[in-house]
C-alpha positions as CSV (number, residue, x, y, z in Angstrom):
1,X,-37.6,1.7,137.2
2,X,-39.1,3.4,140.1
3,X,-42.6,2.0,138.9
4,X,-41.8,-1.8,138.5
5,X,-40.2,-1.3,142.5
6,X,-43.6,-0.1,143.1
7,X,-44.8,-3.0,141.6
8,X,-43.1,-5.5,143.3
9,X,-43.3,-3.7,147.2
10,X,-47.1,-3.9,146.4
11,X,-46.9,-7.6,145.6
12,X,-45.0,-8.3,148.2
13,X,-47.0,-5.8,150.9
14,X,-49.9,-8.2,149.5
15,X,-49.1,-11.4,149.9
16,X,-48.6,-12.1,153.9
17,X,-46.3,-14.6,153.2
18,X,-43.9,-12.8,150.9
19,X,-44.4,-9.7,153.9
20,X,-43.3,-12.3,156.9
21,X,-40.2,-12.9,154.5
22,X,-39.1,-9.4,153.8
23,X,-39.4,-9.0,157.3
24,X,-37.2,-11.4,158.8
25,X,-34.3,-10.3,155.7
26,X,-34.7,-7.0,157.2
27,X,-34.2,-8.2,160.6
28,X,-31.3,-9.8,159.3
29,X,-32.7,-13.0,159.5
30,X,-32.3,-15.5,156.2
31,X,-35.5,-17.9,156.2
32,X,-33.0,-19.7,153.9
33,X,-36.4,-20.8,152.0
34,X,-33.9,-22.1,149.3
35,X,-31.7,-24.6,151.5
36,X,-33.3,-25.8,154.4
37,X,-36.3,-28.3,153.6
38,X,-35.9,-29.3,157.3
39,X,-39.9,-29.8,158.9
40,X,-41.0,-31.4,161.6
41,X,-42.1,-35.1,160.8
42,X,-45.8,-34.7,161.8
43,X,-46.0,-31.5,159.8
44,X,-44.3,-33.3,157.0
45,X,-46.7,-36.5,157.7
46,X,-50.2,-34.3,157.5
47,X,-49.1,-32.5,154.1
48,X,-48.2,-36.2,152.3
49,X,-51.9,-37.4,154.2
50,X,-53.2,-34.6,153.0
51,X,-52.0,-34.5,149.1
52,X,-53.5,-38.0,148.8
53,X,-56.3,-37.0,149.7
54,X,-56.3,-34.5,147.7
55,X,-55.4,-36.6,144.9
56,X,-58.3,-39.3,145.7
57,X,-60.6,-36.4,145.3
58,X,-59.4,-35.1,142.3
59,X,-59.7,-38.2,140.9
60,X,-62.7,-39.6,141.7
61,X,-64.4,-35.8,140.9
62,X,-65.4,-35.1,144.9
63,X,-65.8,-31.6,145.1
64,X,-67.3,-31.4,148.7
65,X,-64.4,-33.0,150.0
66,X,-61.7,-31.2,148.3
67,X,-64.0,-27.6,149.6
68,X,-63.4,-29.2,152.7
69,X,-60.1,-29.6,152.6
70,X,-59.9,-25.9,151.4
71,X,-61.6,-24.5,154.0
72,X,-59.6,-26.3,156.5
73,X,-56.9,-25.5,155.4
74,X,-57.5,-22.0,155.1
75,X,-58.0,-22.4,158.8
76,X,-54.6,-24.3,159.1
77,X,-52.8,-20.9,157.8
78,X,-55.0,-18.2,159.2
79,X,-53.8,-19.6,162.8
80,X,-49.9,-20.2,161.2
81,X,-50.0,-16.2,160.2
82,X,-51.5,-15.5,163.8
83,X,-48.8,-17.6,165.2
84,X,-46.1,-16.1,163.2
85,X,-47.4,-12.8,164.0
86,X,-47.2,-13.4,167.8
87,X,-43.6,-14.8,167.0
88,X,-42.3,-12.2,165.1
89,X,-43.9,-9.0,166.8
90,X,-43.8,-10.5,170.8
91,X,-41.1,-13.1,170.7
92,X,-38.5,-11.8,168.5
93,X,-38.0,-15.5,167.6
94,X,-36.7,-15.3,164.1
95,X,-35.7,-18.8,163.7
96,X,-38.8,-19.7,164.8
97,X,-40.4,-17.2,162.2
98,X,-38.4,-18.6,159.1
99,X,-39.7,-22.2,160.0
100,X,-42.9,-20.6,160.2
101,X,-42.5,-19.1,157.2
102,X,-41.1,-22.4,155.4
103,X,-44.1,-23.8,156.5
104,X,-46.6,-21.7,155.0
105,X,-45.1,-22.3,151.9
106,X,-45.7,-25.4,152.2
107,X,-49.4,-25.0,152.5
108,X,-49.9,-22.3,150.2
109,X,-48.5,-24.6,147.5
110,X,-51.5,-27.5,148.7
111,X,-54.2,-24.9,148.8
112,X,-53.4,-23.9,145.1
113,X,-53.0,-27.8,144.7
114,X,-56.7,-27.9,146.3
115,X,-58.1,-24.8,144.6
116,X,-56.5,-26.4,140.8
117,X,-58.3,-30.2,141.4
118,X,-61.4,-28.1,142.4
119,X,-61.4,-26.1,139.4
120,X,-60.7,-29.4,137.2
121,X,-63.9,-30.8,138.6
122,X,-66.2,-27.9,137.7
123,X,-64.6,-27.6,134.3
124,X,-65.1,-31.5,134.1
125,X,-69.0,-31.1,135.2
126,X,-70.0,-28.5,133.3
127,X,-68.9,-30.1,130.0
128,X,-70.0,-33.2,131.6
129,X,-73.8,-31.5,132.2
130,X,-73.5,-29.6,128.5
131,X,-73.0,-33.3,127.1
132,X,-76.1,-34.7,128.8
133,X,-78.7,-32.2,126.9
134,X,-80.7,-34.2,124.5
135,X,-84.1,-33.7,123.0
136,X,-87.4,-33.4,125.4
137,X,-88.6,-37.3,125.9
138,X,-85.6,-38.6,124.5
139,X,-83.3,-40.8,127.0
140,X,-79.1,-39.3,126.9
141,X,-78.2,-43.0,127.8
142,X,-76.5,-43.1,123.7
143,X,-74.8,-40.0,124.4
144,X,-73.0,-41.2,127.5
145,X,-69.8,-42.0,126.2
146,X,-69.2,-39.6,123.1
147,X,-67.9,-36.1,123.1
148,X,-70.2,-34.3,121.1
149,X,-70.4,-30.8,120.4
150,X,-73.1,-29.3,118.7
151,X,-75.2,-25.5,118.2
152,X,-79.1,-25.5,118.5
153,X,-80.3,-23.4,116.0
154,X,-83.9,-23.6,117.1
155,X,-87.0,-25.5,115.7
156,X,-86.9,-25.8,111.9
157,X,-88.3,-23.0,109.7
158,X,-88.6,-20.9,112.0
């Protein structure tokens, strides 16, 4: 028992998210992550913008953009955590906190949306650049639209 508490104080001592949480329920503040959806509309505005973009870029395989996004959203949440610091530790604003908090979520979710599409696209190219391989001199224009999988064994009798 005592190890699985372990377990879960290190999970949440790692994720600054889940930390900002526990905090404010020991403050005896509830972030009340469950019940209140409530954001505010240009916060709300930049995640839907931002989700179709993500989805454009999923789809049509851009990996530069979608690193893009990644890193700016990592930006996005490194200045969120800062400003939830500064709320938490100097302010002493917990309803401020929770929204804070609430919000993160938010973007943690995208950046995992990001960080999946991104992973879909090099899973995509590498089978796509595995597919293209075809003999020295010969063109891979006939192997364009098949799925083919195949072993090279080397020259023959060798």
């Amino acid at each position: 028992q005592w190890a699985s508490r372990v377990n879960e104080a290190y999970l949440v001592l790692k994720s600054p998210l889940k930390r900002a949480e526990y905090l404010l329920r020991l403050l005896g503040h509830d972030p009340q992550i469950e019940h209140n959806t409530a954001m505010p509309p240009d916060f709300l505005m930049r995640q839907m913008e931002l989700r179709e973009a993500v989805a454009e870029a999923r789809q049509g395989g851009d990996a530069d953009a979608l690193d893009h996004m990644h890193r700016q959203m990592a930006k996005e949440m490194k200045a969120q955590h800062e400003a939830l610091a500064a709320t938490l530790d100097q302010r002493n604003d917990h309803a401020r906190g929770a929204e804070l908090v609430r919000q993160l979520m938010f973007q943690e979710k995208l950046l995992h949306e990001i960080d999946n599409a991104l992973e879909t696209i090099e899973h995509r190219d590498g089978i796509m650049a595995l597919l293209q391989i075809s003999e020295p001199g010969e063109s891979t224009a006939p192997h364009e639209h098949r799925l083919a999988v195949g072993i090279d064994l080397g020259p023959p009798n060798s």
